[in-house]
C-alpha positions as CSV (number, residue, x, y, z in Angstrom):
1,X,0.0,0.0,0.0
2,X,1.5,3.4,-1.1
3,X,0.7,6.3,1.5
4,X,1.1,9.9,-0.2
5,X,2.3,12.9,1.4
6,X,-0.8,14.6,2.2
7,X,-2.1,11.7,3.9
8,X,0.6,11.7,5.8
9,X,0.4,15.1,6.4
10,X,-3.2,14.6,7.2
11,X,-2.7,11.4,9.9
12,X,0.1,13.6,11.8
13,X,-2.2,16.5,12.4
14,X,-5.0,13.6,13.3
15,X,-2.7,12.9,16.4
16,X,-2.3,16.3,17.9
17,X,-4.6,17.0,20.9
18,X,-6.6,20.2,20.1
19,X,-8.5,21.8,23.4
20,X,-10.7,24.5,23.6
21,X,-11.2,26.0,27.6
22,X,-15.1,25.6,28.9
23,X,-15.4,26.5,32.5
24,X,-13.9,27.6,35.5
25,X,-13.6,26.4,39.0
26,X,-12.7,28.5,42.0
27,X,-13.3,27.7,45.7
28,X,-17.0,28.6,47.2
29,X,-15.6,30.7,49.7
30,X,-12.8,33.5,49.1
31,X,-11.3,35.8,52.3
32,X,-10.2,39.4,51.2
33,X,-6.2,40.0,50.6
34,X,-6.3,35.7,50.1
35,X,-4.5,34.0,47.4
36,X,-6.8,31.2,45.6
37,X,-6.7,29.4,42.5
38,X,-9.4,30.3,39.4
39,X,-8.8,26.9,37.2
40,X,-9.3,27.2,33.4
41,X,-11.3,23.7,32.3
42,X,-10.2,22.6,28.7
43,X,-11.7,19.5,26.6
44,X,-11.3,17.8,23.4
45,X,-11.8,20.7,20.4
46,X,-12.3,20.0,16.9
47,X,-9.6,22.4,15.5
48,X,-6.4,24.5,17.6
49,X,-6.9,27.3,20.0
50,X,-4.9,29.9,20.4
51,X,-5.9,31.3,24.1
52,X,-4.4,34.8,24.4
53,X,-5.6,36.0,28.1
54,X,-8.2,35.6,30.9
55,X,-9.0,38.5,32.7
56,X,-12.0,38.2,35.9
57,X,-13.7,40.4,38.3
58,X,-16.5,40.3,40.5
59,X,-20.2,41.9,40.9
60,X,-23.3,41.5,43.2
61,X,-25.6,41.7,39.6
62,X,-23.9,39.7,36.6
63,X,-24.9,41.5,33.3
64,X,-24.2,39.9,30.0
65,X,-20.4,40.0,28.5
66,X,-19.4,41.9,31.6
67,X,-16.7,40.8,34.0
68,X,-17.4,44.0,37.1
69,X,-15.0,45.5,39.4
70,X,-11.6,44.5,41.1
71,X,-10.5,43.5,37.2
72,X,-7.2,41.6,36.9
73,X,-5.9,39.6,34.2
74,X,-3.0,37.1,33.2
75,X,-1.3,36.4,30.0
76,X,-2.2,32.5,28.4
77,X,0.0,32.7,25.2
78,X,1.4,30.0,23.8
79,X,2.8,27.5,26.5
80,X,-0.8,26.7,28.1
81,X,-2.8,27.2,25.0
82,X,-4.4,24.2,22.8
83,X,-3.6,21.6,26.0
84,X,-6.6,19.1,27.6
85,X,-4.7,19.6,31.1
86,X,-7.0,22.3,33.3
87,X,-4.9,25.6,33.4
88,X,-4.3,27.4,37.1
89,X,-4.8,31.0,37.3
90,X,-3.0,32.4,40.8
91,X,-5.6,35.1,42.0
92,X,-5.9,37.5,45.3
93,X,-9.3,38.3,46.5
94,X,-9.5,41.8,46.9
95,X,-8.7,43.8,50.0
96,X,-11.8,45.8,49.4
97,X,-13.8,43.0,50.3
98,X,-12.8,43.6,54.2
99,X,-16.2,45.2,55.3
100,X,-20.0,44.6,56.2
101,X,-20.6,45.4,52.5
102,X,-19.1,42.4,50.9
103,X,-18.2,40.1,54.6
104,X,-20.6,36.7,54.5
105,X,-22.4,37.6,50.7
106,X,-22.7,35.9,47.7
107,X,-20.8,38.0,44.2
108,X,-20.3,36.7,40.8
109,X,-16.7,36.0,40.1
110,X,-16.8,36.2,36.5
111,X,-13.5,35.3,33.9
112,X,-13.4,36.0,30.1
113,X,-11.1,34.3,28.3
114,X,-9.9,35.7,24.6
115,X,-8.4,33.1,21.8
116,X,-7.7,32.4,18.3
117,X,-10.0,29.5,16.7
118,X,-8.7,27.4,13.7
119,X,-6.0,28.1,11.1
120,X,-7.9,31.9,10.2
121,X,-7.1,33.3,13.6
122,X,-11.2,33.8,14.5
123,X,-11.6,36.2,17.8
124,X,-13.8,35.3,20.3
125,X,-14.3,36.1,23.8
126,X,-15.7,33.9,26.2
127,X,-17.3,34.5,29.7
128,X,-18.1,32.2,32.5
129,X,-19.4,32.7,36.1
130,X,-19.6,31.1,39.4
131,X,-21.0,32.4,42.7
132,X,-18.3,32.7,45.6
133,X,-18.9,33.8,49.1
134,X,-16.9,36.2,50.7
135,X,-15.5,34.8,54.4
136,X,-12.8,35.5,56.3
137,X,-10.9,32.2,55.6
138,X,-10.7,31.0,52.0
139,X,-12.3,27.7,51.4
140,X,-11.4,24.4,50.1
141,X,-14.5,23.1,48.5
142,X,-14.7,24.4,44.6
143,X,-17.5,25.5,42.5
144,X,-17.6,24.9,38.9
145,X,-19.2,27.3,36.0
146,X,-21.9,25.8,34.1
147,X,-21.4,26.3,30.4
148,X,-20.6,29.2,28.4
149,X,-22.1,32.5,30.6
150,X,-21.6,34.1,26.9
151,X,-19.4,34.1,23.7
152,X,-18.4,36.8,21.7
């Protein structure tokens, strides 16, 4: 049997992984000035992904391709883009969130992630959510977005 290049070509890019990132996952309870972990959840993806950057923030009233207040971000590039491992995103809760306004309530931590689909570089931004509450010790059981909160 004679195999040509281009199927050659086209069982060598069958065996690279392609992942796309879906959720997030963050612990239930965050403490103000804390460090915690937001985790970037990949799976299986028909085509490569470029992710570029995940910024997050929080709110008491999600809106729609919003992310709130307390913004910060982290660069993705290349080295944890396109991989079925889940990514780990150090975070700090916010110092802010030391008083009666935020102590023992519920907020929206909220991450959008910006990447590259396929070979023509398509831009899209996506958004996911989970609720968090804000104690004074952070917590070790995790919550985990459900779906896409919004793509753009």
């Amino acid at each position: 049997m004679r195999f040509s290049s281009l199927t050659a070509a086209a069982l060598t890019s069958a065996s690279l992984a392609s992942a796309r990132i879906i959720g997030i996952a963050a612990p239930s309870t965050i403490a103000p000035s804390e460090p915690f972990t937001i985790s970037l959840l990949t799976e299986n993806y028909i085509q490569t992904v470029a992710d570029i950057s995940v910024a997050w923030g929080y709110t008491f009233s999600p809106y729609n391709a919003t992310i709130g207040s307390f913004v910060s971000s982290a660069y993705l590039g290349p080295n944890v883009s396109n991989i079925l491992t889940n990514i780990s995103i150090p975070a700090t809760a916010p110092a802010a969130f030391n008083n009666t306004s935020y102590l023992g309530k519920e907020i929206t931590l909220t991450a959008a992630v910006t990447s590259l689909f396929g070979a023509s570089g398509s831009v899209s931004s996506s958004g996911f959510e989970v609720s968090v509450l804000v104690g004074t010790e952070t917590g070790d059981e995790i919550v985990t977005s459900d779906g896409f909160a919004w793509v753009k």
